[in-house]
N, C-alpha and C positions, 0 to 999 in steps of 0.2 A: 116882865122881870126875868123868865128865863136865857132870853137869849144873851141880856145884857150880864145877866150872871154867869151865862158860861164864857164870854167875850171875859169878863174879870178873869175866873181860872187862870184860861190859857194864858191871859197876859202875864199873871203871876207863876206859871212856871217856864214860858220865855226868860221874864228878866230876872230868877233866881237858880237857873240850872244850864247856863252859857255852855257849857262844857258836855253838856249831855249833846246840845244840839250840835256840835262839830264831832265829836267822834259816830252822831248819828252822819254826818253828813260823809264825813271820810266813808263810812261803810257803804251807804247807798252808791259812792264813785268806787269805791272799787268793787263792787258786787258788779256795777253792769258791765266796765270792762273788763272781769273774768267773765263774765258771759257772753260778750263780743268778741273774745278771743277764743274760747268756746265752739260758737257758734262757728264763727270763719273757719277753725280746723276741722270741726266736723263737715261742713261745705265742701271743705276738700278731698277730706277722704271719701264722703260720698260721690263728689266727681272721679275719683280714682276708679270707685270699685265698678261705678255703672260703666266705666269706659273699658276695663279689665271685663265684663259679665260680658259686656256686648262682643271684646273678643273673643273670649271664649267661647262664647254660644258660636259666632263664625268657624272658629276653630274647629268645634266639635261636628257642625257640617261637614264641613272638608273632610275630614277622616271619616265619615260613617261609609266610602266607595269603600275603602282602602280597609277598614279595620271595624265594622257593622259589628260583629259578635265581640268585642269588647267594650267594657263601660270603665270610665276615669273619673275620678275625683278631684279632678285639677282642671284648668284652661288648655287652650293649644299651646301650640310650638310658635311661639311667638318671643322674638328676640328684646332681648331686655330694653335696647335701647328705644324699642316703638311704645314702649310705656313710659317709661321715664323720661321724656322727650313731653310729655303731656304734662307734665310737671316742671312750675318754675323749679329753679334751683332752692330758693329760699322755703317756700312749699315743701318742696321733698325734704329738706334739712330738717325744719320745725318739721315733717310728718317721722321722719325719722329719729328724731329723737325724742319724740315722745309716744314710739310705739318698740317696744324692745325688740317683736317678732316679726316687727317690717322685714320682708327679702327681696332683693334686687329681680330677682331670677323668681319674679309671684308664679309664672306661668311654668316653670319647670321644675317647683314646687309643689309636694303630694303636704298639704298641711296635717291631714288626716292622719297620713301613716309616719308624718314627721322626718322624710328624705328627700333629698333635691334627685330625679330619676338622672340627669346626665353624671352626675357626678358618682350615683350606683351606679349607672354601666360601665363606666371606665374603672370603677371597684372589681367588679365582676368578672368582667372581661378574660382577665388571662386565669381564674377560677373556672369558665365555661371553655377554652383552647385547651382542651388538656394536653395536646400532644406539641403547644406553643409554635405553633407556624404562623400564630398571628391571623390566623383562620378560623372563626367557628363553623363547622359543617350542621348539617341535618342533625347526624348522629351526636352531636357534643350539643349541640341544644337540646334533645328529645333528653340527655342523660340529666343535663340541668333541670328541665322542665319537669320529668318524675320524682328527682330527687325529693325539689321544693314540694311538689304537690303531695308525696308520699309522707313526707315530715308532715305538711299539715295536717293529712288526715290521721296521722300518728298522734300529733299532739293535741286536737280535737278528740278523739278515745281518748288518751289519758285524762284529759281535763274531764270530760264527762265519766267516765270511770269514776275520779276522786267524789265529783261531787254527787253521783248519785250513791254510790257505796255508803249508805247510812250509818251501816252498822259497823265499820270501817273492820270487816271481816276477811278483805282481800277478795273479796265476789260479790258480784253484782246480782240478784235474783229479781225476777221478773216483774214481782210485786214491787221490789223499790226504783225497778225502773218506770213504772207506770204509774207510780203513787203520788210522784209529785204530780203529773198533768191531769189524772182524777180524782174527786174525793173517796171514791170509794173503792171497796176492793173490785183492783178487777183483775186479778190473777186467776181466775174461776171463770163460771160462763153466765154465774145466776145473776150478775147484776145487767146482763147484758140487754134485757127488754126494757130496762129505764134510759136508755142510751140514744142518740140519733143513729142512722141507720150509716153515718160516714163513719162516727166513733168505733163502732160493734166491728166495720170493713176494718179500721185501723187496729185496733187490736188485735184482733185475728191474726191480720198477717203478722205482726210483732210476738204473736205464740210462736208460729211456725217459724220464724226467723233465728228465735228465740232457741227453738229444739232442733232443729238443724245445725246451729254453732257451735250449741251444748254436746260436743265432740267427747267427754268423758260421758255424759247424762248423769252427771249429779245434782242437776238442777239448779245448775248454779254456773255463772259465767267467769270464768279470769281474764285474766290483759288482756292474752291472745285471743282467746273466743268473743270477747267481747268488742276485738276490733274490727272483726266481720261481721258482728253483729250488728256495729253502727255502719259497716261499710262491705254490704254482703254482697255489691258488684266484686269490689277487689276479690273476692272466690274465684275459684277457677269454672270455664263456661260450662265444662261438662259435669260439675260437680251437682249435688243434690239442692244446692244452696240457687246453683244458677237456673235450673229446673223450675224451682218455684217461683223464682222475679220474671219466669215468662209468663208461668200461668195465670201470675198474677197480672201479666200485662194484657192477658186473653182477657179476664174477669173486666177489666176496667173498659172495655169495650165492647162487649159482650152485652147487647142490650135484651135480647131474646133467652141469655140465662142457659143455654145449651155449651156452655164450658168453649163453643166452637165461632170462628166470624164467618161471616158471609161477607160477597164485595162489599154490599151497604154499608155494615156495620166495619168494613176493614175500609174504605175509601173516605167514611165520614169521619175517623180521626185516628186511626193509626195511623195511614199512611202519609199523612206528614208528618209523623215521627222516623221516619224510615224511607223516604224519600232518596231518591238516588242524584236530584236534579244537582246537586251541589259538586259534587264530581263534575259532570255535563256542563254546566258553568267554567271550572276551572278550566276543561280541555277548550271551551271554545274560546277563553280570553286569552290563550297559550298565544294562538294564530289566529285573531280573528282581524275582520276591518269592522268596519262601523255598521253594515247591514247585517252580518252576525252578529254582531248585539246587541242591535236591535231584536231581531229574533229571538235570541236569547230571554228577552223577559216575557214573551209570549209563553213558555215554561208554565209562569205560573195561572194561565187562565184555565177555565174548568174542562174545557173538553180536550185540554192537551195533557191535564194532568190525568185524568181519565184515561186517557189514551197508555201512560206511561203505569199508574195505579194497577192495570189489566193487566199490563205484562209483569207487574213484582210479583203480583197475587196468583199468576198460571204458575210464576218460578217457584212462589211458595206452596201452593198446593200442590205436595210432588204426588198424593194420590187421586189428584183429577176430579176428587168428590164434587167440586162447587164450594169448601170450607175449608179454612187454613183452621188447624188446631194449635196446644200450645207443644207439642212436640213437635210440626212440622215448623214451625215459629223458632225452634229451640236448635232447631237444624240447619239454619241459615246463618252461617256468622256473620255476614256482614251489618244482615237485619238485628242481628245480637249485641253486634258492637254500637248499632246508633241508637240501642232503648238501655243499652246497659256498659256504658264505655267504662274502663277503668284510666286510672290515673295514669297508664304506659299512654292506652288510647288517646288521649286528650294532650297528653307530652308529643306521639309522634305526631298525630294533626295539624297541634299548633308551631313545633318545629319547620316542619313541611311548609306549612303557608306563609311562617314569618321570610323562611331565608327564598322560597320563591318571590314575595314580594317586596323585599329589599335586596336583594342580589343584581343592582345594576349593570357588574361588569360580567354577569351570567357565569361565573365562575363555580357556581354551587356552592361555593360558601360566604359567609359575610366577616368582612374587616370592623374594625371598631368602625372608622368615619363611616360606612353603612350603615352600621344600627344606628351611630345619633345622627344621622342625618334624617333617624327615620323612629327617632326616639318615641316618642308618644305609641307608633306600635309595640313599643319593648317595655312597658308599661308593665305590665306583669312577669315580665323575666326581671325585669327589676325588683319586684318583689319578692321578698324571701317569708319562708314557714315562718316567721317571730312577726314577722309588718302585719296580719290580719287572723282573725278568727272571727267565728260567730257561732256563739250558742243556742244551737238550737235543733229539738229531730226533724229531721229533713230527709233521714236515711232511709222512709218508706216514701 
């Protein structure tokens, strides 16, 4: 009896609710063809992006000879038409119109930072000529390049200023610098045996950093002392500030704890901090052929780097003992400038290398069609102090 009882039911709500079952039926057809339409656009966008990933990743090959010490947030330099060509017409229309933030130009596109980078250089451009020859030299990059990087670290201190100043007193003191990353006090020294042993290292130097900025010694930091404090390279090298980012550079290699290195301790990892081969590279790709460059990466094998280690290390120990200390360390500007560059440093270097390596007509300086012909290295000229920050101490 059951089955034919439930066989009754359904026949009686069949033939007394007609209407239920047609507006069920409309719904089931169009439920699957929004989801057939669905499906196929999303089909397609994901053939888009895999075919856009896959240039990019080629892209970003190609560039790492050319431009290794920068990192992008984008694809290559890849011309609009070699993607959009991968796309019917009808495709890109329906992908286009139902994505607001589709761009023609994906690959010369920073989505992150929210700019198309050809269309910032040619903004830029007669802002970096100052003297408008239509020429940017060495020296009009290197001014561009401090400018932006001086502002950021400007506005980097300001922004951490506001937000650790608690007590919104106009000064920053040491406990509220330190109180957000610990729970406990550690403005003192007594909580320091509950600590790891990197912690107890990081604090320390952050007293010392601390009392060296503290330029009135009221215990207490303002704008200005507190901008050397998150960025106590920007000091001057001779000053007491810079004295201490070397000792501290002894300490962090220093495995014997005698404040002093020996070769060991200076060849197992300072000295590729401090390495001279990148110079030595630049001169041999000046004029070289193809057997020199090969050469060239023999550089970095251990008994050549050894060979080259021996002689920084005789240059730096100018008292012949067998040990560089942090005052003979402190003496060497060169060895100064690659463990503690400031933001000039890093402006005239990367000025330097940009218009050496787009300057085709070896003129010394670069035209606009040189940079974008060579845009993805201007990547970061394209960027201005407002495009990026990141919150975080990183200043020890």
């Amino acid at each position: 009896m059951r089955p034919g009882a439930t066989r009754s039911r359904k026949t009686t709500v069949r033939s007394s609710s007609p209407s239920k079952k047609l507006l069920f039926f409309f719904f089931v057809v169009s439920f699957v063809s929004s989801l057939a339409r669905t499906t196929k656009s999303a089909e397609a966008r994901r053939a888009f992006f895999s075919r856009t990933t896959t240039t990019a990743d080629d892209d970003r090959e190609g560039q790492k000879s050319s431009s290794s010490s920068k990192s992008h947030s984008f694809g290559g330099d890849t011309e609009k038409e070699d993607h959009l060509n991968d796309f019917s017409e009808e495709e890109h229309n329906r992908w286009e119109d139902d994505y607001e933030d589709f761009d023609a130009d994906y690959h010369d596109y920073d989505r992150y930072h929210d700019f198309n980078v050809t269309k910032r250089l040619e903004e830029i451009f007669p802002l970096i000529d100052l003297d408008g020859d239509k020429i940017v030299s060495k020296e009009e990059l290197r001014i561009w390049h401090y400018t932006q990087a001086r502002n950021h670290s400007e506005n980097r201190a300001e922004h951490e200023f506001d937000v650790t100043d608690n007590d919104h007193d106009g000064y920053v003191t040491l406990k509220e610098y330190l109180e957000d990353d610990f729970d406990v006090d550690v403005s003192g020294t007594g909580s320091e045996k509950e600590m790891e042993e990197y912690n107890v290292r990081w604090i320390r130097n952050a007293r010392k950093v601390f009392e060296l900025t503290d330029t009135d010694k009221d215990g207490k930091l303002n704008r200005t002392e507190f901008f050397y404090f998150i960025h106590p390279e920007e000091g001057k090298r001779g000053s007491e500030i810079g004295k201490h980012l070397v000792a501290e550079t002894i300490r962090d290699h220093d495995t014997n704890m005698d404040e002093k290195l020996n070769f060991t301790e200076f060849f197992d990892s300072l000295f590729h901090q401090v390495d001279e081969v990148d110079e030595e590279e630049n001169n041999n790709n000046n004029n070289s052929n193809e057997e020199d460059s090969h050469n060239n990466y023999d550089a970095y094998d251990e008994s050549v780097m050894r060979v080259r280690a021996l002689a920084l290390f005789a240059r730096l120990d100018k008292d012949k003992d067998g040990l560089v200390t942090s005052h003979e360390l402190h003496a060497d500007e060169a060895s100064y400038k690659k463990l503690h560059p400031t933001n000039d440093d890093h402006a005239r270097d990367q000025s330097s290398s940009l218009v050496d390596d787009a300057d085709e007509d070896k003129d010394g300086g670069l035209s606009l069609m040189e940079i974008l012909k060579n845009k993805m290295m201007f990547y970061s000229t394209a960027m201005t102090s407002e495009d990026d920050y990141h919150d975080y101490h990183d200043e020890f």
